[in-house]
C-alpha positions in Angstrom: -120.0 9.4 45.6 -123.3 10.0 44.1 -123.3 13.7 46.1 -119.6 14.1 45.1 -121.2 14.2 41.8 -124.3 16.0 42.3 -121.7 18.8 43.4 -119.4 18.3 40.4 -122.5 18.1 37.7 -124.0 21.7 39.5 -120.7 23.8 39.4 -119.7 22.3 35.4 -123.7 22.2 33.5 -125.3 25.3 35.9 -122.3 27.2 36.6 -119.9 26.9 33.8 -122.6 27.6 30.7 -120.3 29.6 28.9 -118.4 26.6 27.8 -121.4 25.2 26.4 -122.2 26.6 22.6 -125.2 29.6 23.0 -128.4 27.6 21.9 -127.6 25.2 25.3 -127.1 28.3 27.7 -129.9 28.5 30.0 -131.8 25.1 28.7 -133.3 22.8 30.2 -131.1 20.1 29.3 -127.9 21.8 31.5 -130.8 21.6 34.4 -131.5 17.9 33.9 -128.0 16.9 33.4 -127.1 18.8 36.5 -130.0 17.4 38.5 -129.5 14.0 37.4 -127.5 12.6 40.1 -129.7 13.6 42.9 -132.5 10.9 41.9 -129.8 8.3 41.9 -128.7 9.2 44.9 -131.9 8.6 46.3 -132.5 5.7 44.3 -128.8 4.3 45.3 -129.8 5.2 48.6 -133.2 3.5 49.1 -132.2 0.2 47.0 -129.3 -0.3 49.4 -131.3 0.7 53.0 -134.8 -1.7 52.0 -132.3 -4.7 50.3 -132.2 -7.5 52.0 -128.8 -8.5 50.5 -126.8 -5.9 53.0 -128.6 -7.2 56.2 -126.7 -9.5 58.6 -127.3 -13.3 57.6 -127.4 -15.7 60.5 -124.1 -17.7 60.5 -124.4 -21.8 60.1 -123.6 -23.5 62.9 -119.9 -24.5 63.8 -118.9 -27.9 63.6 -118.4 -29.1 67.2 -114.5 -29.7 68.0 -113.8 -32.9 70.0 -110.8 -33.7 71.6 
């Protein structure tokens, strides 16, 4: 999702500036905002791979069934 809107923030801040009023066309700020996502995504991305939350937890042991 993050790259969905990496994709999305790229086409609207970089390649739509002339919605934006003139003093914002070719800023910096339409860079950052459209590069934004990209750090998250790697952020989102490393957070998830190193956590130890997502990695398979040993299942307690069944109570034994007698007949």
């Amino acid at each position: 999702m993050c790259y969905g809107l990496f994709i999305a923030t790229g086409s609207f801040f970089l390649g739509q500036q002339q919605v934006f009023p003139a003093f914002l066309r070719g800023s910096i700020f339409l860079t950052v905002a459209a590069l934004l996502p990209l750090p998250l995504l790697i952020y989102w991305f490393l957070s998830v791979r190193f956590s130890k939350a997502y990695k398979n937890r040993l299942l307690p042991n069944p109570v034994p069934v007698t007949p």
